[in-house]
C-alpha positions in Angstrom: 110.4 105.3 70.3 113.0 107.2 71.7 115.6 110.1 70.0 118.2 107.9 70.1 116.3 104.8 68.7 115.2 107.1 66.1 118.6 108.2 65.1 119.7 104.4 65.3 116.8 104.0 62.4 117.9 107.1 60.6 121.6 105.5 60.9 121.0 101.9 59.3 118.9 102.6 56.7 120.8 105.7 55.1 124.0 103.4 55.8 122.6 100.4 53.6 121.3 102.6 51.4 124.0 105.0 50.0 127.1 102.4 51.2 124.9 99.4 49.9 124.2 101.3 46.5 128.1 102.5 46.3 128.8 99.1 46.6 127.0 97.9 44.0 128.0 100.0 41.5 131.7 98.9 42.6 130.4 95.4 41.9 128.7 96.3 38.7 131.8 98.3 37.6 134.1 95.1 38.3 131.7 92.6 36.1 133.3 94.9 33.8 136.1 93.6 34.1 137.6 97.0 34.7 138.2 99.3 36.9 138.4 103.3 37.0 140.4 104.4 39.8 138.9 108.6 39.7 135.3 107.3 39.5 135.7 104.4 42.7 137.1 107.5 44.2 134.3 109.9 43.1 131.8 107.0 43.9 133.4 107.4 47.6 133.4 111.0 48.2 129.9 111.4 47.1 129.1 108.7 49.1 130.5 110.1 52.6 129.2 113.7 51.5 125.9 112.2 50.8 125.7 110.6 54.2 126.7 112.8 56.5 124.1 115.1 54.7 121.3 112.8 55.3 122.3 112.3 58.9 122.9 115.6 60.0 119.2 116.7 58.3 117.6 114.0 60.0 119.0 114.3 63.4 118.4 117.9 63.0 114.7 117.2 61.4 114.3 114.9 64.8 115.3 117.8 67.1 113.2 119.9 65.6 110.1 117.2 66.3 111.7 116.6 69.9 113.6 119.1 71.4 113.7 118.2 74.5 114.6 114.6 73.9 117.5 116.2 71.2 118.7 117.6 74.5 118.8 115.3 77.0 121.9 113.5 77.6 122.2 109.9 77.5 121.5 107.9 80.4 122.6 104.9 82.0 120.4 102.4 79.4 121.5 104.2 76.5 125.1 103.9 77.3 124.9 99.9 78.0 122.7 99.9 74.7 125.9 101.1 73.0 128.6 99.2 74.6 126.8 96.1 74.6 125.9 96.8 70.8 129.7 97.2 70.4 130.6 93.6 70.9 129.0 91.8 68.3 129.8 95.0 65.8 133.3 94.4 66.8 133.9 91.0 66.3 132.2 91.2 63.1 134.6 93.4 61.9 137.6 91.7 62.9 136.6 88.5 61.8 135.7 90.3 58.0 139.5 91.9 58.2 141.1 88.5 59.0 139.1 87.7 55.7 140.5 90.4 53.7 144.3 89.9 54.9 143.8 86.3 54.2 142.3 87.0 50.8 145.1 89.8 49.9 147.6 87.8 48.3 145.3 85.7 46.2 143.3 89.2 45.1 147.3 90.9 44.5 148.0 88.0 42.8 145.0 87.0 40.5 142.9 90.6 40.1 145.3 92.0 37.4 144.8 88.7 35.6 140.9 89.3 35.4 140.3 93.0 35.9 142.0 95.5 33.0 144.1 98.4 34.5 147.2 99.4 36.4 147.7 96.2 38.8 148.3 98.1 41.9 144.8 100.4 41.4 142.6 97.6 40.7 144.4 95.7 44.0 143.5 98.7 45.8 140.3 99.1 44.2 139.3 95.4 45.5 141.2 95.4 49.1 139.9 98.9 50.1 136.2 98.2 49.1 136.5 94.9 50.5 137.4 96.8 53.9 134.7 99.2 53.3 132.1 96.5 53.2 133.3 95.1 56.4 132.5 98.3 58.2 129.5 99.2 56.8 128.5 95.5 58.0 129.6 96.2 61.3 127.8 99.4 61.6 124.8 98.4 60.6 125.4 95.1 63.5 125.7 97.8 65.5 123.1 100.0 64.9 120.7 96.8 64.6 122.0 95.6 68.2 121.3 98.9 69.6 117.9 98.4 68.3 117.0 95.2 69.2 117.8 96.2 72.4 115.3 99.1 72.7 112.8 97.3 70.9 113.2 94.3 74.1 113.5 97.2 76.8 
């Protein structure tokens, strides 16, 4: 398995677990029926600094391991791994914002009725976790492509 396929694995699975965990307590949170605007906010911060931890000590644990791979820049295959990856990841995401604008007016317009708290926090509450979700999907599709495509050569 090479460096980068490594830091691919390193990449998905900390992604699904911190965002996917974040994002459940979100959901948890809204079966509520309420929503806390500081602790989704919280939620988030910890989140990033949580990830960005856990990559960083991993790719940093992996160069230690492999120094020489760490080093070596990427060549021609890893480059068309990425791009190609980039397509599918892409029009993922697109397709999962078209959702969300298209879902906006209903969630602006019903949300307040269902969820207690100021109308405009629990609208952005739902819209920016619902864009959140989108791009962890597409980064994990993107990841996953990546992978699938070192795993078939």
């Amino acid at each position: 398995m090479t460096f980068r396929e490594k830091l691919l694995w390193v990449s998905i699975i900390a992604v699904a677990a911190i965002w996917g965990s974040y994002l459940f307590d979100v959901g948890k949170v809204l079966t509520y029926r309420s929503v806390n605007a500081d602790q989704a906010y919280g939620g988030f911060i910890k989140s990033v600094m949580l990830l960005v931890a856990v990559e960083v000590v991993a790719a940093i644990a992996l160069s230690i391991l492999s120094p020489a791979d760490a080093e070596a820049p990427a060549d021609m295959r890893d480059r068309e791994f990425a791009a190609s990856a980039a397509v599918p990841a892409y029009n993922l995401l697109n397709c999962l914002i078209v959702v969300t604008m298209l879902a906006t007016p209903g969630i602006v317009r019903l949300a307040p009725q269902y969820i207690s708290g100021d109308p405009a926090t629990v609208t952005a509450v739902l819209i920016g976790n619902a864009m959140m979700l989108a791009l962890v999907l597409a980064h994990i599709v993107y990841c996953g492509a990546q992978i699938r495509r070192y795993r078939r050569g």
